[in-house]
C-alpha positions as CSV (number, residue, x, y, z in Angstrom):
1,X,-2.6,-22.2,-32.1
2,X,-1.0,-18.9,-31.4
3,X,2.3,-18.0,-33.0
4,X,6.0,-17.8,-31.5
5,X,6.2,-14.8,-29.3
6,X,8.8,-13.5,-32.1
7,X,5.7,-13.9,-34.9
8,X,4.1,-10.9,-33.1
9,X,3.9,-7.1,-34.2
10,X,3.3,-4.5,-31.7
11,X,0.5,-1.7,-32.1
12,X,-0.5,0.3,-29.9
13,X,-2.1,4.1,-28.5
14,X,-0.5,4.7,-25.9
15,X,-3.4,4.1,-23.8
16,X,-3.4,0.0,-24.8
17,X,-1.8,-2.2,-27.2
18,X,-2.7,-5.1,-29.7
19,X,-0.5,-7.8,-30.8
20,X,-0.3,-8.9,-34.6
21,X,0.2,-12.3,-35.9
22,X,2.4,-12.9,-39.2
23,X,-1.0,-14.6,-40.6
24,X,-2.8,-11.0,-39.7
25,X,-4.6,-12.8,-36.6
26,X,-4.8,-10.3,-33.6
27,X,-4.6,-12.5,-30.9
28,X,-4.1,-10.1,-28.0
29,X,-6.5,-6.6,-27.2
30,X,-6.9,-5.5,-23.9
31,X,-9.8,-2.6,-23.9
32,X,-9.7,0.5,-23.3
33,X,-6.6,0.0,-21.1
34,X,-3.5,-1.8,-21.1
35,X,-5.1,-3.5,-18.1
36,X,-8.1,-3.9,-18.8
37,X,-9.8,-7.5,-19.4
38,X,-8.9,-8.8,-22.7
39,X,-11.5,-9.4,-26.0
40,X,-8.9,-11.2,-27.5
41,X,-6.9,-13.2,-25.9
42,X,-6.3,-16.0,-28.2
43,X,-2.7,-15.9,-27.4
44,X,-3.0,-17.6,-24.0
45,X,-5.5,-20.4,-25.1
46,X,-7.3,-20.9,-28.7
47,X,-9.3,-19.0,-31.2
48,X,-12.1,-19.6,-28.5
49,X,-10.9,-17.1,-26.5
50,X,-10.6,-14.3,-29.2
51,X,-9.2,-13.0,-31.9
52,X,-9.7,-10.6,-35.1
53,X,-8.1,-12.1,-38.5
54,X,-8.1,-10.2,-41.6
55,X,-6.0,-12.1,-44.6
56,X,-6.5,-13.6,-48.0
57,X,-9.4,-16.2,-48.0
58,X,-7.8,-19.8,-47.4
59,X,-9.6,-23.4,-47.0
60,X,-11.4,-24.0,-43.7
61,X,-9.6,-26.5,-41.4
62,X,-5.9,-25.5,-42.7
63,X,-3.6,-22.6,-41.4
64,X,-4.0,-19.1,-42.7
65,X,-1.3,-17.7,-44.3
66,X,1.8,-15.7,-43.1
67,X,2.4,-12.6,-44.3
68,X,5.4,-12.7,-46.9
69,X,6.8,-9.1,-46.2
70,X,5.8,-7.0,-42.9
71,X,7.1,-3.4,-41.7
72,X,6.0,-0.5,-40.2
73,X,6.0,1.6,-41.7
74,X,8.9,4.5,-41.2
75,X,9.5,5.2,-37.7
76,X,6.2,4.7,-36.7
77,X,4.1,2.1,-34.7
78,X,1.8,1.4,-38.3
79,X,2.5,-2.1,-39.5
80,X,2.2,-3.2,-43.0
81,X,1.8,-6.9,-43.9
82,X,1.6,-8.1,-47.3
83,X,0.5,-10.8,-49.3
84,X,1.9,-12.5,-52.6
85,X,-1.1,-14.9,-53.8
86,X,-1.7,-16.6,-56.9
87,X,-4.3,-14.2,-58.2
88,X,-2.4,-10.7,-56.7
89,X,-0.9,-8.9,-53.6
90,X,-2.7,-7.5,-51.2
91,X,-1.9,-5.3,-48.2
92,X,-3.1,-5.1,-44.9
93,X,-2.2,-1.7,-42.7
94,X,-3.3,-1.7,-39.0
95,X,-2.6,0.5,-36.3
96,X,-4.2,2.6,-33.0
97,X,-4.8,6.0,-33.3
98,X,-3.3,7.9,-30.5
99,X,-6.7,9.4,-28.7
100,X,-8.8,11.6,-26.7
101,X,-11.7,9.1,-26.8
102,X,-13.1,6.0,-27.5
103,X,-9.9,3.5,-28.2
104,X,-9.8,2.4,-31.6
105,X,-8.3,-0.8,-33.7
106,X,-7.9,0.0,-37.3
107,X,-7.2,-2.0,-40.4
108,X,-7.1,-1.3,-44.2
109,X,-6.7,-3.5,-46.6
110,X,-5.6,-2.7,-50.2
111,X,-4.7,-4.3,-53.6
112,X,-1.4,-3.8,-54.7
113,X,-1.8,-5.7,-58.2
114,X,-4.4,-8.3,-59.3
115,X,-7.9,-9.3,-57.9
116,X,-7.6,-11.0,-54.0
117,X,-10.3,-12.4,-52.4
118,X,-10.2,-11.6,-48.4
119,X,-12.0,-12.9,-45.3
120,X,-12.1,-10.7,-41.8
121,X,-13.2,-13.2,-38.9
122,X,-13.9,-11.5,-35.8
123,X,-14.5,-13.2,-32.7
124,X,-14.6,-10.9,-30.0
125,X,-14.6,-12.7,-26.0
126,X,-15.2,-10.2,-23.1
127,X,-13.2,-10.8,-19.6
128,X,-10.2,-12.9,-20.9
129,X,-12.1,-15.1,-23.4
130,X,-15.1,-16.8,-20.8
131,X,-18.1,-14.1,-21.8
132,X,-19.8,-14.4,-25.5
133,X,-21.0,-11.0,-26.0
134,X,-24.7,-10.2,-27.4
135,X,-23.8,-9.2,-31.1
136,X,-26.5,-7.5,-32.9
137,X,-26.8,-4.8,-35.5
138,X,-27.3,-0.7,-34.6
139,X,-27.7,1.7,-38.0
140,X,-26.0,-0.5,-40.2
141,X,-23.2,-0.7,-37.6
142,X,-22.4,-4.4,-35.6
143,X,-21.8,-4.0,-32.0
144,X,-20.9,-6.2,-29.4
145,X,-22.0,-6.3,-26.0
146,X,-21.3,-8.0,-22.3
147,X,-21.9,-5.9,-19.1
148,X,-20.1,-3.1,-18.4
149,X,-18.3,-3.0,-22.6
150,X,-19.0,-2.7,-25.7
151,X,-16.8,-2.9,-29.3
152,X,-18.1,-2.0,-32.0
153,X,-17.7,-2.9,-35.7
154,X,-17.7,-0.5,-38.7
155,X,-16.8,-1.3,-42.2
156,X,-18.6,-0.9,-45.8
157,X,-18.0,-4.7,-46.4
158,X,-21.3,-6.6,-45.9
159,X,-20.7,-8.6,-42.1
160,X,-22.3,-12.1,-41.2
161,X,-22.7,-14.2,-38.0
162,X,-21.6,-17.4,-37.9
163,X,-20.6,-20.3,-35.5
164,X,-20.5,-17.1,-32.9
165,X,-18.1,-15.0,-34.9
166,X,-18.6,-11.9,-37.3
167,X,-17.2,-12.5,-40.9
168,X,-16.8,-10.4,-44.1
169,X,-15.6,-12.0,-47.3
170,X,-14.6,-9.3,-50.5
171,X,-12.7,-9.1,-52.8
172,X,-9.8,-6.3,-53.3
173,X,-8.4,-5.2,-57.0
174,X,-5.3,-2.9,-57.2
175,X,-5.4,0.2,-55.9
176,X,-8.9,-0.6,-54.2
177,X,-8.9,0.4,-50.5
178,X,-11.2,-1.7,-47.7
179,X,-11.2,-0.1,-44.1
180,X,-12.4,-2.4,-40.8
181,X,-12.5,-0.2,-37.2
182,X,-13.5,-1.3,-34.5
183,X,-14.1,1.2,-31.2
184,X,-14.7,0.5,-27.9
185,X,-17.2,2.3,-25.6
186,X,-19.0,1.7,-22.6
187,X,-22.3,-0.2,-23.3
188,X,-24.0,2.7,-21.3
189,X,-23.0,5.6,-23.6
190,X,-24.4,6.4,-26.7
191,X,-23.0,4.9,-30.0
192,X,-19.2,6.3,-30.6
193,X,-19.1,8.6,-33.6
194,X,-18.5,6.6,-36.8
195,X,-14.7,6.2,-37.6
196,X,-12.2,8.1,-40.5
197,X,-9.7,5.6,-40.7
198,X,-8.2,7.2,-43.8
199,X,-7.5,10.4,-41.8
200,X,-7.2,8.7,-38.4
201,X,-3.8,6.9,-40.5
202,X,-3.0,10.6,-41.7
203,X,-3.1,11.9,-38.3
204,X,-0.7,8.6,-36.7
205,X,1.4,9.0,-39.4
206,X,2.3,12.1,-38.3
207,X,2.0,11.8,-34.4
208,X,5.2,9.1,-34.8
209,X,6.7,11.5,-37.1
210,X,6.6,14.4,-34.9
211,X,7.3,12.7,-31.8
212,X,11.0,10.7,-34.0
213,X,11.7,14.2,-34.8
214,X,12.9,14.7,-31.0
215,X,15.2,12.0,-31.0
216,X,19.1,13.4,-30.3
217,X,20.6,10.0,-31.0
218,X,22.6,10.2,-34.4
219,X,24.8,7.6,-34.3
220,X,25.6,4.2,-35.8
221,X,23.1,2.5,-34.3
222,X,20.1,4.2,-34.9
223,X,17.5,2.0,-36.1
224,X,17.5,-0.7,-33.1
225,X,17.7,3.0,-30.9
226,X,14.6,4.4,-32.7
227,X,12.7,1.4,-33.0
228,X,12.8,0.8,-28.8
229,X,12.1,4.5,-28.4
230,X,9.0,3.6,-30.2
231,X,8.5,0.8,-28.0
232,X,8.9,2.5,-24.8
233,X,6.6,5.3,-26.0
234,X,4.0,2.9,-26.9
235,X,4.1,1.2,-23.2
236,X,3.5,4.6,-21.7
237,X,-0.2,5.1,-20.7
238,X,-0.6,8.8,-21.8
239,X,-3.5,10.0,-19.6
240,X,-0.8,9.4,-16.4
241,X,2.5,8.9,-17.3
242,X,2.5,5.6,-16.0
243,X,4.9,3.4,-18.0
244,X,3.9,-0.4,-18.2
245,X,6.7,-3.0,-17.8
246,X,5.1,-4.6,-21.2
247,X,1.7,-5.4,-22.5
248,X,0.8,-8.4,-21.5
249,X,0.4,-11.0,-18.9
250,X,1.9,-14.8,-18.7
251,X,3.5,-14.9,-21.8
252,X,6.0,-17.9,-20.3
253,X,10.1,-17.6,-19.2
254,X,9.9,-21.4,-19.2
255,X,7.8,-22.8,-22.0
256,X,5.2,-25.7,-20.7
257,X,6.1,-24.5,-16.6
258,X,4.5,-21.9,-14.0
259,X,6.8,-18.8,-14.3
260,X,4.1,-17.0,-16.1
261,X,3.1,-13.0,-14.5
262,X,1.4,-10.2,-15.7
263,X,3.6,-7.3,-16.5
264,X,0.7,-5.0,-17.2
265,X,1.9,-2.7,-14.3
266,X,4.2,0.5,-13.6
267,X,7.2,-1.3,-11.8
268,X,8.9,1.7,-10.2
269,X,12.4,0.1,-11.4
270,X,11.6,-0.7,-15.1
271,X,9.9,2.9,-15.0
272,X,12.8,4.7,-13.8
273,X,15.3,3.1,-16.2
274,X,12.7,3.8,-19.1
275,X,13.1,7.2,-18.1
276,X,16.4,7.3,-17.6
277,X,17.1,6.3,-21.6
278,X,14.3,8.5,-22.7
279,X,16.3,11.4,-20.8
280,X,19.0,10.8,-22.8
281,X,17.7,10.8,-26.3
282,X,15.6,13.7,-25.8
283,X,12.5,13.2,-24.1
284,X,12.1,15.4,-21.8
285,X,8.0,15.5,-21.8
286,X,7.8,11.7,-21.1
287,X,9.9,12.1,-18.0
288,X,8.3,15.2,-16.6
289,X,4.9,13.2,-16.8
290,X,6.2,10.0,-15.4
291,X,8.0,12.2,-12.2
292,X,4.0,13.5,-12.1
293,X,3.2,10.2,-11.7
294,X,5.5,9.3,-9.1
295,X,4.6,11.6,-7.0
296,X,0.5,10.8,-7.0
297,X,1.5,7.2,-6.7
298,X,3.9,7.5,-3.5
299,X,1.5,10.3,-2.3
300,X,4.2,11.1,0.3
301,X,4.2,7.9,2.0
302,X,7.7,6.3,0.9
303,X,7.4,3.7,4.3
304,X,4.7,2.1,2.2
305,X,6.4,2.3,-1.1
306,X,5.4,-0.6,-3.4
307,X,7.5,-1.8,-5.9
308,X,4.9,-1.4,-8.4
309,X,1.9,0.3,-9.4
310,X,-1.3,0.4,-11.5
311,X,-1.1,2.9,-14.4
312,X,-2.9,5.2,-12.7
313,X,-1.2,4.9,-9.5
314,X,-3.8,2.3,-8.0
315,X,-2.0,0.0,-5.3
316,X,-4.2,-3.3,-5.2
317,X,-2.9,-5.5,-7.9
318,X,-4.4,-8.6,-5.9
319,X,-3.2,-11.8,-7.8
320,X,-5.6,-14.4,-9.5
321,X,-5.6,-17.6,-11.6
322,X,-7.9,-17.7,-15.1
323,X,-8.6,-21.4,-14.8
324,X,-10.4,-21.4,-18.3
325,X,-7.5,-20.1,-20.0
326,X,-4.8,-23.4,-20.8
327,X,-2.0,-20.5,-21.2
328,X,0.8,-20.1,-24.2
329,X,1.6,-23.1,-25.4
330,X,0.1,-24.8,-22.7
331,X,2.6,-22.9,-20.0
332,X,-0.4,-22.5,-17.3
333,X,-1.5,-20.9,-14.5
334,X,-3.0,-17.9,-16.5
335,X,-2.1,-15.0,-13.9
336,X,-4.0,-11.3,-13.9
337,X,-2.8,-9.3,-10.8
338,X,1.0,-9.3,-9.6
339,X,1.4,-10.7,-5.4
340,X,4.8,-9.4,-6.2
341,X,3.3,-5.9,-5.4
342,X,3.3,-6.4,-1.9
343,X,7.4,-7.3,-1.6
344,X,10.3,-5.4,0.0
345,X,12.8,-4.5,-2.6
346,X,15.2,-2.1,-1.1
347,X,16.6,-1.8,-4.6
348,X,13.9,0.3,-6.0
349,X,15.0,3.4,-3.6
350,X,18.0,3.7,-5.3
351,X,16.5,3.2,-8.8
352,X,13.8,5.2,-8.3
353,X,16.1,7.9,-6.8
354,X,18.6,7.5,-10.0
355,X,15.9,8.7,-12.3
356,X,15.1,12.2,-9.7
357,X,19.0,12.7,-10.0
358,X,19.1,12.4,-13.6
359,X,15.8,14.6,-14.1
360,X,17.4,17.5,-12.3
361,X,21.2,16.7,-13.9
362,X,19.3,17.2,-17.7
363,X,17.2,20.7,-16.4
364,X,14.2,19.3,-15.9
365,X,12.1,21.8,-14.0
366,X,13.1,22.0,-10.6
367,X,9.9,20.6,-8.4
368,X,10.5,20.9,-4.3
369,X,7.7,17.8,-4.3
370,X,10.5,15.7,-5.8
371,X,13.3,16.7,-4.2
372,X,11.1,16.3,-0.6
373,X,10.2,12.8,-1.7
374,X,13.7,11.9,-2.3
375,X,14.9,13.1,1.9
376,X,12.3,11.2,2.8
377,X,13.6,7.9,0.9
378,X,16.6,8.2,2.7
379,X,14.7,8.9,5.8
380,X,13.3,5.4,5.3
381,X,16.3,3.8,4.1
382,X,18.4,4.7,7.1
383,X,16.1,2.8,8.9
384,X,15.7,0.0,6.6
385,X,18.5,-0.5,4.6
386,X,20.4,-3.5,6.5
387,X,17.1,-5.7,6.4
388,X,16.9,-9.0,4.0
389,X,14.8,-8.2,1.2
390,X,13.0,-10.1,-1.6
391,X,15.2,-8.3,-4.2
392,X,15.4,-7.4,-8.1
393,X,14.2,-10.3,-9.5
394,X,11.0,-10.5,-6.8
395,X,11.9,-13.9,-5.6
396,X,9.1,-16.1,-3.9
397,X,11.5,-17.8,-1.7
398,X,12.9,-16.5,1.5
399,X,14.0,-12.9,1.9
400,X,18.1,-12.3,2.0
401,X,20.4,-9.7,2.4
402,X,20.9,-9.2,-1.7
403,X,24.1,-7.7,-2.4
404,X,22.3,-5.4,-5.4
405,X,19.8,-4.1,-3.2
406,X,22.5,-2.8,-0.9
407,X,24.3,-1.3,-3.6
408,X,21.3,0.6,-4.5
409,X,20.6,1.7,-1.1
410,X,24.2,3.0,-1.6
411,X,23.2,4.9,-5.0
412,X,19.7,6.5,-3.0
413,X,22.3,7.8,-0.6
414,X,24.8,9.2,-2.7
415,X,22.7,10.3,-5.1
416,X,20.4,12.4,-2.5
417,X,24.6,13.6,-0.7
418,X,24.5,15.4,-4.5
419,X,21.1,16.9,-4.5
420,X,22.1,18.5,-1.1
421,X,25.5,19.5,-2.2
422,X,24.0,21.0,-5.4
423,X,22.1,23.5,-2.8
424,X,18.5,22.1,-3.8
425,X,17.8,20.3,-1.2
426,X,18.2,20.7,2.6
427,X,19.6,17.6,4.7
428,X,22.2,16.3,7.3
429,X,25.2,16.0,5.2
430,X,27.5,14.6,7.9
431,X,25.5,12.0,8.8
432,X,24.4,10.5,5.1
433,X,28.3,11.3,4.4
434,X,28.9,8.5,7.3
435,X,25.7,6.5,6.2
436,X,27.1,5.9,2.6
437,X,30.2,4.6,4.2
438,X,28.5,2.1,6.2
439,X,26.7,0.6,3.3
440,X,29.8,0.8,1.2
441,X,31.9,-0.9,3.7
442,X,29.5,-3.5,4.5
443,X,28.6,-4.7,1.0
444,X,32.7,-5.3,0.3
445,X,32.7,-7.2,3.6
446,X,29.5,-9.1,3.4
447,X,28.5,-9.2,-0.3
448,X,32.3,-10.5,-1.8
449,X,34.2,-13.5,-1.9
450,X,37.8,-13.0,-1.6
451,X,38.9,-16.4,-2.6
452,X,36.9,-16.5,-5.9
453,X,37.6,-12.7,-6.5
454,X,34.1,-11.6,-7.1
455,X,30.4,-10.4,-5.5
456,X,27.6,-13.0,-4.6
457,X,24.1,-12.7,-5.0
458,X,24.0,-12.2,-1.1
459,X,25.3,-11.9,2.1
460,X,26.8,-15.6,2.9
461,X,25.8,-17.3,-0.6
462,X,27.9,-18.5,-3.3
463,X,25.4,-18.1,-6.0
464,X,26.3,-15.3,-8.5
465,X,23.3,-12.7,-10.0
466,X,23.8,-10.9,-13.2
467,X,22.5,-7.5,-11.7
468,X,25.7,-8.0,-9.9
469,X,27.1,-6.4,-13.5
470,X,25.5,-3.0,-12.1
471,X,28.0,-2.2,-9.7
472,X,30.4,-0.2,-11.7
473,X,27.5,0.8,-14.1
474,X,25.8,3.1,-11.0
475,X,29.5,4.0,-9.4
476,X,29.7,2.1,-6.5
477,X,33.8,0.9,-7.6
478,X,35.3,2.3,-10.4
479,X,35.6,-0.3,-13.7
480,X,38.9,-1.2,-13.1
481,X,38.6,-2.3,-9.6
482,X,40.1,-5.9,-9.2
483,X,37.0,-7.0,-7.7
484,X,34.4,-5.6,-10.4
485,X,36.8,-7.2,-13.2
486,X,36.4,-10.9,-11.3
487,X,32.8,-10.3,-10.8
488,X,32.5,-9.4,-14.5
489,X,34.5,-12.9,-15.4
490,X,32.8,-15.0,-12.7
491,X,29.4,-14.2,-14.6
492,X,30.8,-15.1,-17.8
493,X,31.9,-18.7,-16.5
494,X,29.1,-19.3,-14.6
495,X,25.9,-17.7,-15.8
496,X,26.3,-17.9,-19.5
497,X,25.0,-19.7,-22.2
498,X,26.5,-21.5,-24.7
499,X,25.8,-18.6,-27.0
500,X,27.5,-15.6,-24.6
501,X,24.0,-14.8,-23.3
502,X,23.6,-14.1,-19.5
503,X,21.3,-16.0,-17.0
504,X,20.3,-13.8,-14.0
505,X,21.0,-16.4,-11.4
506,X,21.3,-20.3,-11.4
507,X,17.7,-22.1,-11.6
508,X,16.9,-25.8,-10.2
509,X,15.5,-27.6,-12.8
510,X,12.6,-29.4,-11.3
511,X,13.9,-28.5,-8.0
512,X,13.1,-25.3,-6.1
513,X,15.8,-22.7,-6.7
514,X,16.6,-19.6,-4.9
515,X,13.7,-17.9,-6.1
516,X,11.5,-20.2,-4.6
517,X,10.0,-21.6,-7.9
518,X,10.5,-25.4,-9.9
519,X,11.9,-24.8,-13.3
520,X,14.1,-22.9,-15.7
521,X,14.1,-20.0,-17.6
522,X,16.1,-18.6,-20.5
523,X,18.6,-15.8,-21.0
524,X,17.6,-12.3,-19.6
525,X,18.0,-10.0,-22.4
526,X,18.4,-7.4,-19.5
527,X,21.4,-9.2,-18.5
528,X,23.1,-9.9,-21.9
529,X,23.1,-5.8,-22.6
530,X,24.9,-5.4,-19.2
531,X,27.4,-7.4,-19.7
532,X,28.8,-5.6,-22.7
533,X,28.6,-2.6,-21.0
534,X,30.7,-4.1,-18.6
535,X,33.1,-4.9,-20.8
536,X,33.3,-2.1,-22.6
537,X,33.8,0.0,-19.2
538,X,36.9,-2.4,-18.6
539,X,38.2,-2.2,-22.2
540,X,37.3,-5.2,-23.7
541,X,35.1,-2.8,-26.4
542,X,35.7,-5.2,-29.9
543,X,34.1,-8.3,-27.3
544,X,31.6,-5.7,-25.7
545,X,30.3,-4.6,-29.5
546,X,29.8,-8.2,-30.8
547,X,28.2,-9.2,-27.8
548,X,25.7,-6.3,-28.4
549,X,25.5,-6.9,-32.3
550,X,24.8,-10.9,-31.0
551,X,21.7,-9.4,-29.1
552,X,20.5,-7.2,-31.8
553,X,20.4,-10.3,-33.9
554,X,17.8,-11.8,-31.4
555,X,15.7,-8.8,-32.3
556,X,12.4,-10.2,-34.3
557,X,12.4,-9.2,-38.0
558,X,10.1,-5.7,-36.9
559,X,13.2,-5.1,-34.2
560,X,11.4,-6.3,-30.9
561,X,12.3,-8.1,-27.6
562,X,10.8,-10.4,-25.2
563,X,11.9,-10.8,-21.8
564,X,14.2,-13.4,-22.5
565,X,15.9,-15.6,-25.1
566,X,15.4,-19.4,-24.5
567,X,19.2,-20.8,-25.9
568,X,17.6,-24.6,-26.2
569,X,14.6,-23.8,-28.7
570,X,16.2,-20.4,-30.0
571,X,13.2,-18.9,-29.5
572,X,12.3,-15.6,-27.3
573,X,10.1,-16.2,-24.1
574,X,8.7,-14.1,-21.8
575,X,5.9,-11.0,-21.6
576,X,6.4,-9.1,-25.1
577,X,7.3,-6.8,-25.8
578,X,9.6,-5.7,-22.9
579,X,10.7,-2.5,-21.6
580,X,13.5,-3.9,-19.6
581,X,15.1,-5.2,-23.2
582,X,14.7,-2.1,-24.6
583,X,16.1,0.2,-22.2
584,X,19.3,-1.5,-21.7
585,X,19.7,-1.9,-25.6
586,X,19.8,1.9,-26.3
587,X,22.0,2.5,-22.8
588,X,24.9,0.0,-24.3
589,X,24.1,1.6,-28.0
590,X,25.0,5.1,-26.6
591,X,27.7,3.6,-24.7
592,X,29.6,1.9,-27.4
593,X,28.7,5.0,-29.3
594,X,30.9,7.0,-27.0
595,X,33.3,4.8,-26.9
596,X,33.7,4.4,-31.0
597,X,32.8,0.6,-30.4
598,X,31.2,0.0,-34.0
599,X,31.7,-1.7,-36.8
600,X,32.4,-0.1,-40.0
C-alpha cells in the first residue's frame, strides 16, 4: 500500500523526478522524462506495478520500516533518510544527478554506527506497471528490458532474481559506504557508461549549491522560500524550459472519487506564475528559457493557443484511462493525457501576458518575438474576449462568462497599453485605451452583486470562486475598493473551511457541481495563500501572517505541498508536489515581507 501523499520526498534532475517513501520505497519514476511511461508506479496501484526499496532488512509479510529522521540535505534536492535499529544506524542518500545523458537514480547507503543488515528489492514495470521486462545479466551489470527501454542496474552488492524482482541483501558497518544506480537508456544503444555515484553526489551537491547562491530573498521567511525555489527548479524540464505543473498524474483531490488528472504538462498559467516568482528572487536564466519556450510552443499562432503544453512544446496531450492500474488508494480512473488541453480559457492571455510584462519590467533582454506575440494576443482577445469560456479551474461542465477570465482579458490589455506606452512595442493606443474600458465596465456590471456586496464566479450566478481574490492582486480595483473588501469577506463566509482554508468554488457532493463532476475536493492551497494576501493588501496583516504561518504548517516535514489540503482526514490530496502551492507561498512570503507582517 503506498504511503500518504505527505510521506513522500521529492528528487529529481530536472529532466524527471522520483518520489521517496518514509520506508525508502520509490514508488514513482517516470523515465527519461517527466512524461514518460512510468517503471514504478506503485503509488497508483501495489508493489505489482513497481517500485525500488532500499531499507534495513525486515520480516517478509510485515511493513518495512519508516525512516526515523529524513532531510535533504542543505538547500539541495539530496535526501537523507536514516535508520535507528537494534544493531546500528544506517543511512540511505538518494538523489538525480542533473545531466547531459542517460537519466540516472542513485542511492548510497552507509553505516553510521553498528553492523545493519540491508535488503534493496527492485521491481522495475515498464509502461505504467502492465510490461515485465526481460532481466538478464550484461558484464556483471543487470539490465532490464521491454521494447523501446531499458534500466539498468549497477552496484558491487551481489543481485538475485526472485518472484520477478531483483534483490541484494548486505550488510553495512560504520563508516562503510554501499552505492546502487540505476540508468536508463534506450534498449537500442550500447550499454550506458558505468556510473560514479560518489562524484556524481559531489557534482549535485554543488549544482544546488551554486544555483541557492542566486537566491535575492533574505528575509524572515527564508527556508519555506528556498525550499519551493527548489521545487519549482526541480519541475522545470531543462532541455526546453518547459515547467511542469507537478510530477505526476492522478494523485486524487477527492480520496476514493474520479477527480484524478495528470499534471505532467506545461500549463501556460501555472508556468507564467512560476516565472513570475522566480523573477523575483533572482532567476533570471529560468525565465529567459521558459519565454524561449513560449515562443516555439505558440509558434505565432495565439488563435490556437492551448492552455497547455507538452514539455517540449508538443500539442496532442490526447486523454486515456489505465484500466490495470486501481489508482491511489483506490481513487480510479488512472488518467495519462489531459482533454483539458483542448479548452478555451480566456484567462491564460492575461497570465501569460503578466509574465512578458514582468520579463521586460526586471531587464530581461528585450526580444521583438515576444513583444509581437503579445499584439497579437490582444489581436485575438478583441475578438474573443466577451465569449463564455471553460475558465481557471478547466471545468467539464458548460462554458460561462467567468468573471476571472474577464478580469484577465483586462490585465492582457493593460498590460500590452504599457508595453506600447513604454515605446517597445507599436499598437493602436486609442482603441485598446477604449477596449480596457469596455471590459472593465462590463465585469462591475455583469460579474458583481450589489445586494451581497461582492463578485460571482460569473456573469448571472451566485456562486463565489476564490480566484475572485485576484482582482486587486493583478490591479483591476485598488484594495480598498468597497467591492474587493466584500468579495474578500464573502469568501471567507462562504468558501472556507473550518480551519480558515479556502475552497475554490462550492462542490455537490454526489451531485454534479458547476464543474460538471460528482464529488468533493479539499482546500486549494492556491487559494488559502491568496487570501492572506488579500488581507494583507487591505490591512488586516497580523490575520494575513497567521493565516500564512497556518499554511506553512501544512507543509510535509521536508517542506512540500500537494494541490490541496483535505480539512476531514487532515491529510494533503492532490498531484504532488505542486507548483501552484509553491508559487503563491513565496508571492505572500515576499508580500508580508514588505509589509513587516512577521513574527518575531
Amino acid at each position: 500500500m503506498a504511503g500518504r501523499i505527505e510521506d513522500y520526498a521529492l528528487i529529481g534532475d530536472m529532466q524527471t523526478a522520483a518520489l521517496v517513501c518514509r520506508d525508502g520505497t520509490a514508488d514513482w519514476l517516470c523515465l527519461p522524462r517527466f512524461d514518460s511511461h512510468a517503471v514504478f508506479a506503485g503509488i497508483l496501484g501495489t508493489e505489482e506495478h513497481g517500485f525500488w526499496r532500499v531499507g534495513p532488512a525486515h520480516a517478509e509479510g510485515s511493513r518495512p520500516p519508516a525512516a526515523d529522521r529524513r532531510r535533504y540535505r542543505g538547500d539541495s534536492l539530496i535526501l537523507e533518510s536514516e535508520w535507528d535499529t537494534p544493531r546500528g544506524t544506517v543511512r540511505v542518500t538518494d538523489f538525480m544527478p542533473p545531466r547531459d545523458g542517460a537519466p540516472q537514480l542513485v542511492r548510497i547507503v552507509e553505516g553510521v554506527s553498528g553492523r545493519v543488515k540491508m535488503r534493496s528489492a527492485l521491481r522495475m514495470r515498464f509502461s505504467y506497471g502492465r510490461v515485465v521486462p526481460w532481466v538478464h545479466k550484461v558484464d556483471n551489470r543487470t539490465v532490464a528490458v521491454a521494447g523501446p527501454d531499458s534500466v539498468w542496474l549497477d552496484t558491487a552488492c551481489e543481485t538475485y532474481g526472485e518472484d520477478l524482482t531483483t534483490y541484494a541483501d548486505f550488510t553495512v558497518a560504520a563508516g562503510e559506504r554501499v552505492a546502487f544506480t540505476i540508468s536508463w537508456q534506450p534498449s537500442h544503444h550500447p550499454q550506458p557508461p558505468l556510473p560514479d555515484p560518489e562524484g556524481a553526489l559531489e557534482a549535485t551537491t554543488e549544482f544546488w549549491r551554486e544555483w541557492v547562491d542566486h537566491c535575492t530573498y533574505r528575509g524572515p521567511y527564508r527556508e519555506p522560500v528556498v525550499r519551493s525555489l527548489i521545487t519549482l527548479k526541480a519541475l522545470t524540464y531543462a532541455p526546453t524550459g518547459g515547467i511542469v505543473a507537478a510530477p505526476t498524474t492522478s494523485l486524487p483531490e477527492d480520496i476514493g472519487g474520479v477527480r484524478n488528472w495528470d499534471y505532467r504538462y506545461t500549463w501556460l498559467r501555472d508556468a507564467a506564475i512560476t516565472l513570475s516568482s522566480l523573477l523575483r528572487t533572482g532567476y533570471r536564466e529560468e525565465a529567459r528559457a521558459w519565454r524561449e519556450w513560449l515562443l516555439r510552443a505558440v509558434a505565432g499562432d495565439p488563435e490556437n493557443l492551448q492552455i497547455m503544453y507538452g514539455i517540449a512544446g508538443e500539442r496532442e496531450l490526447g486523454e486515456a484511462e489505465l484500466d490495470w492500474l486501481p489508482g491511489y488508494e483506490g481513487s480510479a480512473p488512472v488518467r495519462v493525457g489531459n482533454g483539458a488541453a483542448a479548452q478555451l480559457q480566456l484567462d491564460v492571455y492575461g497570465e501569460v501576458t503578466e509574465a512578458l510584462h514582468l520579463a521586460h519590467m526586471t531587464g530581461l533582454a528585450r526580444n521583438d518575438y515576444a513583444s509581437l506575440l503579445q499584439l497579437k494576443l490582444i489581436n485575438y482577445l478583441e475578438k474573443h474576449w466577451n465569449e463564455p469560456d471553460e475558465g481557471i479551474w478547466e471545468v467539464r461542465g458548460p462554458r460561462r462568462h467567468f468573471v476571472h477570465s474577464k478580469v484577465m482579458a483586462w490585465v492582457a490589455v493593460d498590460r500590452t497599453i504599457k508595453l506600447i506606452e513604454s515605446g517597445d512595442a507599436d499598437g493602436p493606443l486609442e482603441r485598446w485605451h477604449e477596449l480596457r474600458e469596455t471590459i472593465h465596465r462590463d465585469v462591475c456590471e455583469k460579474g458583481y452583486d450589489p445586494e451581497r456586496n461582492t463578485f460571482t464566479q460569473s456573469y448571472g450566478s451566485r456562486e463565489l470562486d476564490a480566484s475572485l481574490l485576484l482582482i486587486p492582486q493583478v490591479g483591476f480595483l485598488p484594495p480598498d475598493d468597497k467591492r474587493v473588501i466584500g468579495t474578500i469577506e464573502a469568501i471567507q463566509r462562504e468558501l472556507s473551511t473550518e480551519d480558515g482554508f479556502i475552497l475554490r468554488y462550492p462542490t455537490q457532493g454526489s451531485d454534479e457541481g458547476v464543474d460538471g463532476l460528482p464529488g468533493d475536493e479539499g482546500a486549494f492551497l492556491a487559494c488559502s495563500f491568496w487570501m492572506a494576501d488579500d488581507l494583507a493588501m487591505i490591512g488586516r496583516v497580523d490575520e494575513a501572517r497567521k493565516l500564512f504561518e497556518k499554511l506553512l504548517a501544512l507543509r510535509n516535514d521536508l517542506g512540500l505541498l500537494a494541490e490541496e489540503w483535505d480539512p476531514r482526514l487532515q491529510r494533503q490530496v492532490g498531484n504532488f508536489p505542486q507548483a501552484f502551492s509553491h508559487v503563491p507561498l513565496i508571492d505572500t512570503a515576499l508580500r508580508l515581507t514588505a509589509s513587516g507582517a512577521y513574527g518575531g
